[in-house]
C-alpha positions in Angstrom: 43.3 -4.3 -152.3 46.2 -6.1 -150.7 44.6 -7.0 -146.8 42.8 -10.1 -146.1 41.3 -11.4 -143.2 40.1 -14.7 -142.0 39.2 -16.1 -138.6 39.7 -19.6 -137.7 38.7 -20.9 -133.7 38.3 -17.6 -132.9 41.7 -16.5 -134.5 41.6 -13.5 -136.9 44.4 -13.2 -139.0 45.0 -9.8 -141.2 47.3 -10.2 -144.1 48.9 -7.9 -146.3 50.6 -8.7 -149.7 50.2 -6.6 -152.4 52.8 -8.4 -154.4 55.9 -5.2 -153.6 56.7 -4.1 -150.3 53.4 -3.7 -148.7 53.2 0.1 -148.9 51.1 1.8 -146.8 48.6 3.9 -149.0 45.0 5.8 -147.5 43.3 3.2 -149.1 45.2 0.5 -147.1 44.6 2.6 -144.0 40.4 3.0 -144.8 40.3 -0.7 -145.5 42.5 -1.8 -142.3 40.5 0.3 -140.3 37.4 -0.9 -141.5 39.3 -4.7 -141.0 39.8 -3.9 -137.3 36.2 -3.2 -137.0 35.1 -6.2 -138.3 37.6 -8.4 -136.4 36.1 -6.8 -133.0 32.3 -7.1 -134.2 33.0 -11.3 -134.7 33.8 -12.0 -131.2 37.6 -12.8 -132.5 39.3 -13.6 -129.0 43.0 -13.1 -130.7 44.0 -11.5 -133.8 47.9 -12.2 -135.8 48.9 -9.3 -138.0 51.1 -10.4 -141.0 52.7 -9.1 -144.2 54.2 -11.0 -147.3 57.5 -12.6 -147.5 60.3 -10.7 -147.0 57.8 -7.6 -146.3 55.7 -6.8 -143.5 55.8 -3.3 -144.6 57.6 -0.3 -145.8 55.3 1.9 -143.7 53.4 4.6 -145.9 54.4 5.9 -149.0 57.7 8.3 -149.0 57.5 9.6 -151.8 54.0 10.9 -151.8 54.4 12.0 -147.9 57.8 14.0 -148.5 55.6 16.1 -151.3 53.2 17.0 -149.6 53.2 20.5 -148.3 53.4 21.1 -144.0 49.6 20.8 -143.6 48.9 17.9 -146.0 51.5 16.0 -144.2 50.7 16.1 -140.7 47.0 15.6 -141.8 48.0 12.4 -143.6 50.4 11.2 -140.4 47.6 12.0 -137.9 45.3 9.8 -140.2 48.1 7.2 -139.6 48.5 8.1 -136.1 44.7 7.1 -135.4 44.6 3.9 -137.7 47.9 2.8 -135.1 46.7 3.7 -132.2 43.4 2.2 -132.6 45.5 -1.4 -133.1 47.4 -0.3 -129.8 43.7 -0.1 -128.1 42.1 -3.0 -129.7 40.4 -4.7 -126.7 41.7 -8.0 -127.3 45.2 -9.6 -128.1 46.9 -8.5 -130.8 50.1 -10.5 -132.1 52.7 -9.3 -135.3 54.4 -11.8 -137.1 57.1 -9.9 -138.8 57.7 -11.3 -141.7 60.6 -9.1 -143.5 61.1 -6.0 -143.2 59.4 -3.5 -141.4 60.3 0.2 -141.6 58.9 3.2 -140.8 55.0 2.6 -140.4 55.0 -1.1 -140.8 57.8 -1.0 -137.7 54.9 0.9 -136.1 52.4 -1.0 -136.6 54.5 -4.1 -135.1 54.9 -1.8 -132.1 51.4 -1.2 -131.8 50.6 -5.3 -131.2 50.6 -6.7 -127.8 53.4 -9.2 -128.9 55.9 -9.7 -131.7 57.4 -12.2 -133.6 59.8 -11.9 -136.4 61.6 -14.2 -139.1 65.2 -14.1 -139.0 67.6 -13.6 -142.3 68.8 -9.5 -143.8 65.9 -7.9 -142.7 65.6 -4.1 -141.0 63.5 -2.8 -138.6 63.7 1.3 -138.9 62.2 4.5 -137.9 63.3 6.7 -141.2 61.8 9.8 -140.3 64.5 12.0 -139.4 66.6 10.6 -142.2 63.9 11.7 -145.0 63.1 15.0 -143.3 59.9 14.5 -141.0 60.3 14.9 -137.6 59.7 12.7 -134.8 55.7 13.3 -133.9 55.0 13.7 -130.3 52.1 10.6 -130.9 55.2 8.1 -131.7 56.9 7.2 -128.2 53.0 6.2 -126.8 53.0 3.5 -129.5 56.3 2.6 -128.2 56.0 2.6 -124.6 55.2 -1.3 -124.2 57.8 -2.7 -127.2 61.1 -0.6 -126.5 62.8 0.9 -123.3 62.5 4.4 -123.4 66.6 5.0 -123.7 66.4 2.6 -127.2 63.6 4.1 -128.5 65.3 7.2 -128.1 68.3 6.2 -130.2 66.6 4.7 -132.8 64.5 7.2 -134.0 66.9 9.7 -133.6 69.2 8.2 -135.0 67.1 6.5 -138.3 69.8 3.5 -137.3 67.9 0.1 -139.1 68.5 -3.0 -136.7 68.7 -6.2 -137.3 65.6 -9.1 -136.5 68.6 -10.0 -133.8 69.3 -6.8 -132.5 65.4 -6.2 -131.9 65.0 -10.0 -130.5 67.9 -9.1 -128.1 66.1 -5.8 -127.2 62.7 -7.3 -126.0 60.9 -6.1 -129.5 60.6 -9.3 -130.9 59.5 -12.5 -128.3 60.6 -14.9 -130.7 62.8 -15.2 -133.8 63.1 -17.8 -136.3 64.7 -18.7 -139.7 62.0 -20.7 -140.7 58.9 -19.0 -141.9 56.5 -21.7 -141.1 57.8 -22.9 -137.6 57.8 -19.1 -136.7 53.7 -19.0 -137.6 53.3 -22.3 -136.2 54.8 -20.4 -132.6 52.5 -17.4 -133.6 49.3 -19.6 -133.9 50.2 -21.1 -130.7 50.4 -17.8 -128.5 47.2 -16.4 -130.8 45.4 -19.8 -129.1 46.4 -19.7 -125.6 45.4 -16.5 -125.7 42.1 -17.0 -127.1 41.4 -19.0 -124.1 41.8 -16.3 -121.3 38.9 -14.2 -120.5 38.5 -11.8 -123.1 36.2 -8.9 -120.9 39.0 -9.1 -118.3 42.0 -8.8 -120.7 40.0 -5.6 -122.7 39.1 -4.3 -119.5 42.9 -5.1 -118.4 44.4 -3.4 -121.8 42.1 -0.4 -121.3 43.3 0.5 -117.7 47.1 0.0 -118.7 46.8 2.1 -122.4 43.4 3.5 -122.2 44.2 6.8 -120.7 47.5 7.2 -122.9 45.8 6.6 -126.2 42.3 9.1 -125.5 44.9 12.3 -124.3 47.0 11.4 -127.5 44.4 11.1 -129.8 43.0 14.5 -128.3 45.8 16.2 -129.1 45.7 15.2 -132.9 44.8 17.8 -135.1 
């Protein structure tokens, strides 16, 4: 299985490499579930989400998701749905450092962290859905709602456009952008650390009251 997870002072810190482009398969989403759970049930005060280099995720696997037939897919992208918006609820901070690329569900999953950073060089950040055929699920703009404006958002999913780490640094996505791999985690650490000092009850209570609502009426209306 391709996710680890170690905490250090209080800092968790989930990796995923499974050697290709960090695909998203059930498996990965049982065991990152499970992961989440564990990070919580430590007493982790912060938690850094990363992926390999020049990966932090293709998102789930096309090929298999594009098969299936109407049913097995939106079963399969509520399951996704769930595992996502669980990180977007997770009562304590949650940071991305976005190593690569990160399309489809891994660009999710960056979106679903509390804040982002991301390596600079020919990477893409895209939401592919339209362009292989699935449509936009009314669960995606929640996950979205404290990463992107609402107008750019709009026009990238609809448009399946990939941006740049740049263009998504120059958008608010991304709070810092680096060339260099290890001066970028050395940043990440630092917010994961100053974080870990606040009070963690008041910023879970404090993330519950701003996402809380939002996350329970769209995981209601999964199927």
């Amino acid at each position: 299985m391709s996710i680890t997870c170690q905490i250090h002072n209080h800092i968790a810190t989930i990796a995923t490499d499974d050697g290709k482009v960090n695909v998203m398969t059930n498996d990965w989403l049982n065991q990152f579930s499970r992961t989440l759970d564990e990070v919580c049930a430590s007493g982790a005060r912060a938690l850094v989400l990363t992926g390999r280099p020049g990966f932090f995720s293709a998102g789930l696997d096309v090929k298999a998701v594009t098969q299936m037939d109407a049913a097995a897919q939106k079963k399969h992208l509520d399951y996704f749905a769930q595992i996502a918006l669980k990180l977007y609820g997770l009562p304590l901070p949650t940071i991305a450092l976005v190593t690569g690329h990160a399309i489809a569900g891994g660009f999710i999953m960056a979106s679903a962290c509390d804040y982002r950073f991301g390596v600079d060089g020919p990477f893409k950040y895209q939401l592919s859905e339209i362009a292989i055929g699935i449509a936009i699920p009314e669960w995606l703009p929640v996950l979205f709602e404290a990463s992107l404006p609402r107008s750019v958002f709009e026009s990238v999913a609809l448009s399946a456009r990939p941006l740049s780490p740049q263009e998504m640094h120059e958008n608010g996505f991304l709070m810092g952008l680096d060339t260099e791999p290890a001066a970028l985690a050395g940043r990440t650490e630092e917010l994961a650390a100053q974080l870990a000092q606040l009070s963690a009850q008041a910023y879970a209570e404090s993330k519950a009251m701003m996402r809380g609502a939002r996350v329970k009426a769209t995981l209601a209306g999964l199927g």
